[in-house]
C-alpha positions as CSV (number, residue, x, y, z in Angstrom):
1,X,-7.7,-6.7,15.3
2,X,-9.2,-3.5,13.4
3,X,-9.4,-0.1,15.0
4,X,-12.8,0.5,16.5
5,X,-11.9,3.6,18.0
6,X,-14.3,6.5,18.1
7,X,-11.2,8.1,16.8
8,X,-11.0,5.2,13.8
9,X,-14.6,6.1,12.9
10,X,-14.1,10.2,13.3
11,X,-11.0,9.2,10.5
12,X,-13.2,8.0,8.4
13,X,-16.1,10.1,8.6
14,X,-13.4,13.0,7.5
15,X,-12.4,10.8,5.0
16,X,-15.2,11.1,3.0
17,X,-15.5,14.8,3.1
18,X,-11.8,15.0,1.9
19,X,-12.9,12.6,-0.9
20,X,-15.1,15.7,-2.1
21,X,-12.0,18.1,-2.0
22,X,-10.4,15.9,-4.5
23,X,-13.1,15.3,-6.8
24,X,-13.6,18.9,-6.4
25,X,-10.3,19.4,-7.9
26,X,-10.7,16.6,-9.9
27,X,-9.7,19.2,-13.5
28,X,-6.4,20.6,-11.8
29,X,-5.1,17.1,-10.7
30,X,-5.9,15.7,-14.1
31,X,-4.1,19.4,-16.0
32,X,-0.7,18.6,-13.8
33,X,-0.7,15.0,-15.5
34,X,1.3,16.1,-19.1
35,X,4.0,17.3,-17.1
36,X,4.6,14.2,-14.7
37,X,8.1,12.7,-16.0
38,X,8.8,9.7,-16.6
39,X,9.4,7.1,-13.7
40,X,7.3,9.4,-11.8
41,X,3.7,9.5,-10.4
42,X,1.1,12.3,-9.3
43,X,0.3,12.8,-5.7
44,X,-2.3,14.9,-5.1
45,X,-2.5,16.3,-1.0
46,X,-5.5,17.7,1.0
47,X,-4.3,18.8,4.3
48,X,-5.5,18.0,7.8
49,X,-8.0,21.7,7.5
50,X,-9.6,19.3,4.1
51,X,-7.7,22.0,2.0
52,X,-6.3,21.1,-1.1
53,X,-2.7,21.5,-1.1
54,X,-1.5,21.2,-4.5
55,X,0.5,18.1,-6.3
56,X,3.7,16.8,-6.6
57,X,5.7,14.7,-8.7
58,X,7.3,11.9,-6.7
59,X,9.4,9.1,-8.2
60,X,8.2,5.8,-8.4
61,X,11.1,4.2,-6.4
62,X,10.7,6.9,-3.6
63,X,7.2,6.6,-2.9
64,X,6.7,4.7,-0.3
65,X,8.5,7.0,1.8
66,X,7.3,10.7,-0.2
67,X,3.7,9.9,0.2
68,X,3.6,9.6,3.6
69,X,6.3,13.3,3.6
70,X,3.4,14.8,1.6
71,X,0.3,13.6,3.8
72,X,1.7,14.6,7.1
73,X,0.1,13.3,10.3
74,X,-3.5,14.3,9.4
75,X,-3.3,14.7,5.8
76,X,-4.9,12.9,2.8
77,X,-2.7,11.9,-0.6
78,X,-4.2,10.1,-3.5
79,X,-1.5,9.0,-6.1
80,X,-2.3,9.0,-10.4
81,X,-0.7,7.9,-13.5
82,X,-0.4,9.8,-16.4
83,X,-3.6,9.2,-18.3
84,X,-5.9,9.6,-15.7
85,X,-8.9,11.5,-16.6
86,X,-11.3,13.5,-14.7
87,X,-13.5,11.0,-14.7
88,X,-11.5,8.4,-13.3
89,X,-10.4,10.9,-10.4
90,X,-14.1,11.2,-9.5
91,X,-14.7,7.7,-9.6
92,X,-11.8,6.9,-7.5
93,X,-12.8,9.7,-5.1
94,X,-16.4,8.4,-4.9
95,X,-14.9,4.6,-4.2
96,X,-12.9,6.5,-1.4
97,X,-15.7,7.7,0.2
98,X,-17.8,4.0,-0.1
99,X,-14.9,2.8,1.2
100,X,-15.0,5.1,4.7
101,X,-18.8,4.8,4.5
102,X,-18.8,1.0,4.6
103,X,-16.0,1.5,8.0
104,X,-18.2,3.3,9.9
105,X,-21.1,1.1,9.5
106,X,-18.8,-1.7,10.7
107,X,-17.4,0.0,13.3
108,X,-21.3,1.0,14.4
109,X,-22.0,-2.6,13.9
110,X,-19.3,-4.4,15.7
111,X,-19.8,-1.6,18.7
112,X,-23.6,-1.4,19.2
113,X,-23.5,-5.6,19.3
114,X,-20.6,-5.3,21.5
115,X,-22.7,-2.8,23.8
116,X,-20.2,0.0,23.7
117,X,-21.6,2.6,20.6
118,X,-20.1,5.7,20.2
């Protein structure tokens, strides 16, 4: 069953303004790509304030449990490969806010038939 809790929807309405941080800083994710080594990736963070934090380089093997680290409990982590471009961060940004756009009209949907809109 999804989560149709007003606190599901506040999630994702905050998820689309963190989307902006990182296409905002769309040039410094893609400058720290050259120096990602090998068998490593590129997580960039934007904290629970919707600050951008900075990124890391995280090994492959390890992150399933480093990107969750780097997040925290409110924070944001989008991970990229070396050859990423500024473009492609945008785009990926732009499909991260669609995405939280198109949960919140669900969540709307599913609520106001249900009777119970936020």
């Amino acid at each position: 069953m999804p989560d149709l809790s007003p606190q599901a929807r506040a999630r994702a309405g905050r998820t689309i303004d963190v989307s902006a941080v990182f296409a905002e800083n769309a040039e410094a994710i893609v400058a720290a790509l050259p120096d990602v080594p090998d068998g490593h990736v590129l997580v960039a963070v934007v904290d629970h304030q919707h600050v951008f934090a900075g990124t890391h380089h995280v090994e492959k093997a390890t992150m399933v449990e480093r990107v969750p680290e780097l997040e925290g409990p409110e924070g944001w982590a989008m991970v990229f490969t070396p050859g990423a471009t500024v473009g492609d961060v945008r785009r990926r940004t732009a499909e991260m806010a669609e995405i939280a756009g198109r949960r919140i009209a669900a969540i709307d949907r599913i609520t106001a038939r249900r009777g119970d809109a936020p």
